[in-house]
ZAMARGU-4260 file (C-alpha; in steps of 0.2 Angstrom, whole numbers, plus 5000, padded with zeros to 4 digits):
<rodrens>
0) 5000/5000/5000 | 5007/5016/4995 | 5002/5034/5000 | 5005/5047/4987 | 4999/5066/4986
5) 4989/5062/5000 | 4978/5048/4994 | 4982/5030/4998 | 4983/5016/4983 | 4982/4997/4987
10) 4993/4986/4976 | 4994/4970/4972 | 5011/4963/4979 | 5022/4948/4973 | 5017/4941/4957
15) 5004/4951/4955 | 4990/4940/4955 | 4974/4948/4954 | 4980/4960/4944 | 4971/4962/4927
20) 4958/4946/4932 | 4943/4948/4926 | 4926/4945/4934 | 4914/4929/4932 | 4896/4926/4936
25) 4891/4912/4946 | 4876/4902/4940 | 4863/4912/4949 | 4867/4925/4938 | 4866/4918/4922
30) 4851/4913/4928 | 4844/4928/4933 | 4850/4937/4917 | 4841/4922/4906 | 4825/4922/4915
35) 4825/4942/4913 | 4831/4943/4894 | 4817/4928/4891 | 4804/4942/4899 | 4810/4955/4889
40) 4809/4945/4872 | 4792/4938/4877 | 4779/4952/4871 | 4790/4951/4855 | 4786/4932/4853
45) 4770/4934/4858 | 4764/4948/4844 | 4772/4935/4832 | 4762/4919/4838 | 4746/4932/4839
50) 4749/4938/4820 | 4750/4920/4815 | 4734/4915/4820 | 4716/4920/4819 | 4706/4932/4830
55) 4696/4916/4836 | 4709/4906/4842 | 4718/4919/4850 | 4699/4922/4861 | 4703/4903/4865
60) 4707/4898/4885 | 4721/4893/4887 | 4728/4907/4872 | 4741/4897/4861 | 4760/4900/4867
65) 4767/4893/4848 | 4767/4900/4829 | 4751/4896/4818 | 4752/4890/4802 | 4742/4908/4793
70) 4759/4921/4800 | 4765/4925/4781 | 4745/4927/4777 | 4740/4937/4788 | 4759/4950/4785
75) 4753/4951/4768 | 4733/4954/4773 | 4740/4970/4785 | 4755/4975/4773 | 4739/4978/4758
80) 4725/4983/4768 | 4732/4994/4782 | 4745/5002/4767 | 4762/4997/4779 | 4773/5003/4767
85) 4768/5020/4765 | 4763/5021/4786 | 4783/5015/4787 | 4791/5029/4777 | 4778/5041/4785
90) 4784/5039/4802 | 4803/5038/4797 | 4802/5056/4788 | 4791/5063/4804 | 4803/5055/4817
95) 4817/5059/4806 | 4812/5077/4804 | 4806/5082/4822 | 4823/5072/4830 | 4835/5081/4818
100) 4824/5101/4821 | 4823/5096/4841 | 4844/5091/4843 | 4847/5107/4830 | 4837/5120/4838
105) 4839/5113/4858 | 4858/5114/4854 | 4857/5132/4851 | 4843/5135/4862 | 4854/5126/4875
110) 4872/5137/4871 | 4861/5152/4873 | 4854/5149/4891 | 4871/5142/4894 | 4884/5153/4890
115) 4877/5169/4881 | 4873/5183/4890 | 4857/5193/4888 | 4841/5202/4898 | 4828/5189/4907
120) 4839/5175/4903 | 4836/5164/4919 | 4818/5172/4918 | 4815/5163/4900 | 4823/5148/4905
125) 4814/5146/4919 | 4797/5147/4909 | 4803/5135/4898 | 4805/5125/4910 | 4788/5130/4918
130) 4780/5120/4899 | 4785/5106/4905 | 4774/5105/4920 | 4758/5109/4907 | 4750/5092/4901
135) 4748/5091/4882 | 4731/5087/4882 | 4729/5107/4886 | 4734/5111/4869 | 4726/5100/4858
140) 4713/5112/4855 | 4720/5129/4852 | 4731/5119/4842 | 4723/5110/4830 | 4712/5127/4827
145) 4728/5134/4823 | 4732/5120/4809 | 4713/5119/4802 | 4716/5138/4799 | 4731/5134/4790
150) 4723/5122/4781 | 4738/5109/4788 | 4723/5094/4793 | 4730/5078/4787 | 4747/5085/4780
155) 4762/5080/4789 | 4768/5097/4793 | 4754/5099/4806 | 4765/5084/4815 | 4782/5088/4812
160) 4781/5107/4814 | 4773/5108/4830 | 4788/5097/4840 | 4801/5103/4832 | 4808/5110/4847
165) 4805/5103/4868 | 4808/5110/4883 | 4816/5095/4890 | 4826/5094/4876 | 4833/5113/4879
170) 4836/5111/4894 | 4844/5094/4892 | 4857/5103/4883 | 4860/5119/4894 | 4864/5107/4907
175) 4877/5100/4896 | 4884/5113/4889 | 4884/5120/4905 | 4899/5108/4911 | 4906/5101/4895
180) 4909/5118/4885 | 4922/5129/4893 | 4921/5149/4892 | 4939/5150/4889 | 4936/5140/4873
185) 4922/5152/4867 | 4932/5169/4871 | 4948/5160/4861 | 4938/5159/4847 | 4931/5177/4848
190) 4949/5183/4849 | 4954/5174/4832 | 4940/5182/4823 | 4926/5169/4825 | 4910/5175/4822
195) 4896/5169/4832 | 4889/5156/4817 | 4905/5149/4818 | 4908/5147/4834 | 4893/5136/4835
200) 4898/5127/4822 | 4915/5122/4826 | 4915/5125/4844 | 4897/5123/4851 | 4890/5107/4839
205) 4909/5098/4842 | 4908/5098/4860 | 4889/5095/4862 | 4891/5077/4849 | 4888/5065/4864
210) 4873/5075/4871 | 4866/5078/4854 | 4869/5058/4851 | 4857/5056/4864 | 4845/5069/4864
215) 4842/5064/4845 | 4840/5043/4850 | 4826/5049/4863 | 4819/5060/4853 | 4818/5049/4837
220) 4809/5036/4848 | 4799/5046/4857 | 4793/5054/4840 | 4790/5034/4833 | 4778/5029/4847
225) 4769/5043/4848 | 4750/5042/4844 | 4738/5055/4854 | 4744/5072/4843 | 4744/5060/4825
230) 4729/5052/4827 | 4720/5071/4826 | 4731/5078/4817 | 4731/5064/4801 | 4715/5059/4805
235) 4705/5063/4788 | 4687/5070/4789
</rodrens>
């Protein structure tokens, strides 16, 4: 053991065994990590024994636990009569679209209310924060007056452009930048001549990647599963 700068380190001593040795699970934990991967992957099976057999069956007591002979069939019935292709590429463009405008403007919505300087900053912050606490379900109405005005009913614009930016999502990003993007770095590139486009992008948007990584994954899925603002949005009259 070894003291040094006033923090003590423990070493291995002799031959150095131990050192380097990596870490193995007993039995009970494989066996807890099997029986909690086969709950995980259960719904999955279960929506692909469900789509293999017919709506009788599946009413049945006990409901069968094994793939029907009608899977292919019934893939085929949805993908023509529910129109899955276009549904898929739908989704993909809105989820694409309202990820890529959330982590775009939340980035520099986030290096404003983090390192800027400007009047009623922590006052707007803190109302964008305050958005957070007000259930969507309040807007739906004023909302979707505002897209029947604009004649934006069943259009995928009344989707995407409504979410292009979040609270959580700004705020997300001021915390990071917060920490992660020094002042120092943002003066040094003022001193060289920098304006403040290019600061952001050669400063900001490089030390905010692993935040915008993220923010963008949560975002995209949250985007994907989303179906109370669509449903009335897209839904035809």
């Amino acid at each position: 053991m070894a003291r040094t700068g006033g923090t003590t380190t423990r070493t291995s001593g002799g031959n150095g065994k131990g050192a380097g040795r990596q870490l193995h699970g007993g039995r009970i934990t494989h066996a807890v990590l099997i029986l909690f991967t086969a709950g995980s992957l259960f719904p999955l099976v279960w929506t692909a024994v469900a789509a293999s057999r017919n709506n009788t069956r599946l009413a049945q007591t006990p409901p069968p636990f094994w793939f029907g002979g009608n899977l292919f069939k019934n893939l085929e019935i949805a993908w023509t009569d529910a129109n899955m292709g276009t549904a898929l590429i739908n989704t993909t463009v809105v989820a694409g679209a309202i990820a890529a405008g959330t982590v775009l403007f939340s980035t520099l919505a986030g290096f404003a209310f983090a390192k800027l300087r400007f009047r009623f900053k922590n006052l707007l912050l803190l109302l964008v924060i305050g958005t957070m606490m007000v259930p969507p379900q309040l807007s739906v109405v004023p909302l979707y007056m505002l897209i029947a005005e604009l004649s934006w009913t069943d259009q995928l614009q009344s989707v995407i452009l409504p979410t292009l930016v979040s609270a959580f999502g700004v705020f997300f990003m001021r915390q990071y930048l917060t920490g992660a993007l020094p002042t120092e770095l943002i003066e040094a590139a003022r001193v060289d001549g920098a304006s403040s486009w290019r600061v952001v992008w050669h400063v900001v948007f490089p030390a905010a990647r692993p935040a915008m990584a993220v923010l963008g994954m949560l975002t995209f899925v949250m985007a994907w599963n989303d179906f109370f603002w669509p449903i009335i949005a897209l839904t035809q009259n």
